[in-house]
C-alpha positions, 0 to 999 in steps of 0.5 A: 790300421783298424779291421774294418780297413783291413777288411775293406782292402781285403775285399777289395783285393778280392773284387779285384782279382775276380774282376782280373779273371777271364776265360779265353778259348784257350781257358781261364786266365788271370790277370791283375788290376791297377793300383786303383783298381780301374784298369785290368791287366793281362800279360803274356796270354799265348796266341800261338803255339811257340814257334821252335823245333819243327816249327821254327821258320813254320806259319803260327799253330794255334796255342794249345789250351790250358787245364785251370787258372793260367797266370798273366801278371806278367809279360812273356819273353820278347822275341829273339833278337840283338842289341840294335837299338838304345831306346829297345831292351829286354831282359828275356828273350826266347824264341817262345815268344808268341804272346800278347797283353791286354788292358781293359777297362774293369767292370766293362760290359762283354763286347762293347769297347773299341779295341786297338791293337799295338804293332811295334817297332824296330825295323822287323829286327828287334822291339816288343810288346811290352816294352814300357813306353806300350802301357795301356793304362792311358787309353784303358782310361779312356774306354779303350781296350788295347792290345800289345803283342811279340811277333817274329822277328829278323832271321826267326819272322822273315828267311826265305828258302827254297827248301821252305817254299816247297814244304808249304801247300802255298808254294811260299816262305819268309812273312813268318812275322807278318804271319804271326801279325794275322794269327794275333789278329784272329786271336783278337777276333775270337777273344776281345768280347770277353775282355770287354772288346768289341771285336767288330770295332778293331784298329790296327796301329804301329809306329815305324816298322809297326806302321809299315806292318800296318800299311801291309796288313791293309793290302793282304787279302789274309788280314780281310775282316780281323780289322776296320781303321787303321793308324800310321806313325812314321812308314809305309811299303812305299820306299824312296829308291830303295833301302832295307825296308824295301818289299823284295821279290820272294825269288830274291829273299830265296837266293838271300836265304840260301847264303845265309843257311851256306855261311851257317855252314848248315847242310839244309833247313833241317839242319839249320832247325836244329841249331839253337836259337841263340846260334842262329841269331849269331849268325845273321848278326855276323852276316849282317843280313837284313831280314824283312817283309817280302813280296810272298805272293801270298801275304802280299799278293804284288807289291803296296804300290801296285795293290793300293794303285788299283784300289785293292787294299781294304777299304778303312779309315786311316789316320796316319802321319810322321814327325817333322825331324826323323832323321835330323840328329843324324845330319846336325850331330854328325862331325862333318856337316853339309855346305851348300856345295857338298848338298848341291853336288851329293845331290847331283850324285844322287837325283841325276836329271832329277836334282834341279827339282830337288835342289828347288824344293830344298834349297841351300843357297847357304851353309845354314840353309843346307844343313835345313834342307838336307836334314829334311832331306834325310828325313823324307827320304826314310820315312816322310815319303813313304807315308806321304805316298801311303796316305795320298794311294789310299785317300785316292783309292780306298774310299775312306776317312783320311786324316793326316798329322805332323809330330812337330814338338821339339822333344825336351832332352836332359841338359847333359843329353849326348848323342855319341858322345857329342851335346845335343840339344832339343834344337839339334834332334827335333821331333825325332823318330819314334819320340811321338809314341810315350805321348800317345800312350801317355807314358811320358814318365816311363820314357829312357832316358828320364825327360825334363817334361814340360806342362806342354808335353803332358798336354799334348800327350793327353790330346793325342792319346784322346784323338788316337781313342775317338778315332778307334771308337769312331773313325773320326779323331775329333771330341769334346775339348780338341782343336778340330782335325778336318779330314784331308783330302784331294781339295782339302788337303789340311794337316794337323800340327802336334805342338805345344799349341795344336793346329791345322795348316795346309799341306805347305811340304808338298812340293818337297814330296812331289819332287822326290815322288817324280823320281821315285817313279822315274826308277824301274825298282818297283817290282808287281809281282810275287817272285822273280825268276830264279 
């Protein structure tokens, strides 16, 4: 290698690591640069002070700045959490985990971009910004800049207790999570511009619990102003009958608090702060206490139903949507599989007065056809029904652009591909949950387990990464080079397919949601307001 060339790479190296500095409000950071030197990176910047010691179950603090040049090459520790997922691992874990990731385009003017900021997954239990499959790299490409950040999770973002309600001005406790949501929100508000970021052209996106945080953050008046559209994968607060995702009054999250500190054998709140924190999670985990979102009074001042029902969310475009089989694997792979009588009879059990809708609108008339029918079913029920509600309140009341999807692509799987232990083809686990997100950022190649992708997959991820980008710089998905997204609505309600050939259809699911929304309605679990009495 010549000096010239040397020379060359040095400089280049050196523009590079300039391009990668940037001062926050905290104080000068300093990032890395891709490969090719397009993209700028930054990881583990601190939103918030860490969350420990007395402020441990406390609302986020602001981070305390820094003397000199902080180091972000790389991410910060996830949150505290357990093993709870396969596709979700992290070899760190601390309860200092409040931290946040940026890519960029290099070279972008101060304040110009569209932003968007990630929510992950993981039912509010487990999951991480940094997670591979989250690499911005693709929509920084795409002039995006794109933020990923940790929150609180399980028993550390979500315990309720009395003694916490009374230590707060606000007479509330729990939503540390959610709280932690809004204090990266604000942190984007005052920083992005220096980043390249427009902080007046924010959108908020999530996949799962990350889209049921989304579907909050739209209807807390705490989150007014930090954002303005906003993206859902796969779930909203708006549960079919129940489950663990369901907004539970404060009143009720209080006395499950209190179990919980009781089986800790912890005499108080303080002496639960002093435990460690790995001692803390080993308790939930052997409680099996499920710790989420809540109905706070604060954060959330009803439940999503009542607020998006009298039109008092915010007001953004919303692009959202699920994917077509979120729960099939776990009705196709499962030993015992359903016949047209079990279908029939556990849908009786089930839907009582309601069942002969349900069984009109998944019929099973046949073995073959019940197994259909209660795989989509199933996947309604966890997920499809809940967004389909959030999509249709906000089209009905929010007043904004509305564009809805289906993930349809049936995901390839390895050819020795085992679900417990039992073969399982790409036929058997469809468009599953969670397998639409390495297609919209673009990471197919970073995906665990290794896929046999297809030309058809690298061309669909393109597309969505493309239409998620327009519609953050827009509101509008559509672009140059895309299959036309018409926008839905009351008259026209029009759905885009996500496939290897991409499409609009009219809504032809719609009996199937309607049916399970005249029961949801018929049940009295719907609860408008913030706390139960004790």
């Amino acid at each position: 290698m010549t000096r010239a060339v040397l020379l060359g790479l040095a400089a280049g190296l050196l523009a590079g690591n300039a391009m990668a500095q940037v001062m926050t409000a905290g104080g000068l950071v300093k990032g890395t640069t891709s490969v090719d030197g397009k993209v700028r990176i930054f990881m583990g910047i601190p939103y918030a002070a860490p969350p420990v010691g007395e402020l441990r179950w406390r609302p986020p603090q602001p981070a305390a700045p820094w003397a000199g040049v902080r180091g972000a090459a790389n991410a910060g520790p996830a949150c505290m959490q357990g093993q709870m997922f396969g596709d979700i691992s992290f070899d760190q874990k601390s309860e200092d985990c409040l931290t946040l990731n940026i890519y960029g385009p290099a070279g972008a003017q101060s304040g110009r971009l569209p932003v968007m900021v990630w929510i992950h997954g993981g039912g509010f239990q487990a999951g991480g910004g940094p997670e591979p499959r989250h690499d911005g790299q693709a929509f920084a490409r795409k002039g995006v800049v794109l933020v990923t950040f940790n929150y609180r999770l399980g028993v550390f973002g979500f315990l309720a207790h009395r003694e916490l309600t009374e230590e707060t001005a606000r007479q509330v406790s729990g939503n540390y999570g959610m709280l932690d949501q809004v204090a990266a929100l604000r942190w984007v508000q005052e920083n992005i511009a220096a980043f390249g970021g427009d902080p007046g052209n924010v959108t908020i996106f999530g996949e799962s619990a990350g889209s049921f945080a989304v579907s909050g953050l739209m209807a807390s008046p705490l989150a007014r102003g930090l954002f303005h559209k906003a993206i859902g994968e796969s779930g909203a607060f708006f549960s079919a009958g129940g489950g663990t995702l369901s907004l539970a009054p404060l009143g009720d999250a209080e006395k499950a608090g209190a179990r919980f500190v009781e089986s800790t054998g912890a005499a108080s709140i303080a002496a639960l702060r002093a435990k460690p924190a790995q001692e803390v999670l080993d308790a939930a985990q052997k409680t099996r206490q499920f710790f989420a979102p809540i109905v706070d009074g604060d954060f959330l001042p009803s439940d999503a139903y009542a607020i998006y029902a009298a039109g008092q969310q915010h007001h953004v475009p919303l692009l959202a949507g699920w994917n077509a089989d979120e729960m099939r694997a776990a009705v196709t792979l499962r030993p015992q599989k359903p016949t047209a009588q079990s279908f029939a009879e556990d849908t009786r059990k089930r839907f009582g007065a309601h069942a002969d809708a349900i069984l009109k609108a998944y019929p099973a008339v046949t073995d073959a056809e019940a197994l259909e029918s209660a795989a989509a079913l199933g996947s309604d029920m966890f997920i499809g029904y809940a967004t389909w509600k959030w999509i249709e309140l906000h089209g009905a009341t929010g007043g904004a652009p509305v564009y809805r999807y289906s993930f349809d692509r049936k995901i390839p799987v390895p050819p020795d591909n085992k679900v417990n232990g039992v073969p399982a083809t790409s036929a058997d686990i469809g468009a599953r949950h969670a397998g639409e997100i390495e297609y919209v950022f673009g990471t197919l190649d970073r995906s665990l387990p290794k896929v046999p992708w297809e030309a058809a997959d690298r061309a669909l991820s393109d597309a969505m990464t493309a239409y998620w980008a327009n519609f953050a710089r827009t509101g509008d998905p559509n672009g140059p080079g895309l299959p036309k997204w018409p926008r839905y609505s009351a008259s026209d309600r029009r759905v885009l397919h996500l496939d290897a050939t991409i499409k609009d259809a009219g809504d032809a699911m719609r009996p199937r949601y309607e049916a399970i929304d005249a029961f949801v309605t018929s049940q009295s679990g719907r609860q408008s307001t913030g706390r139960q009495a004790p």
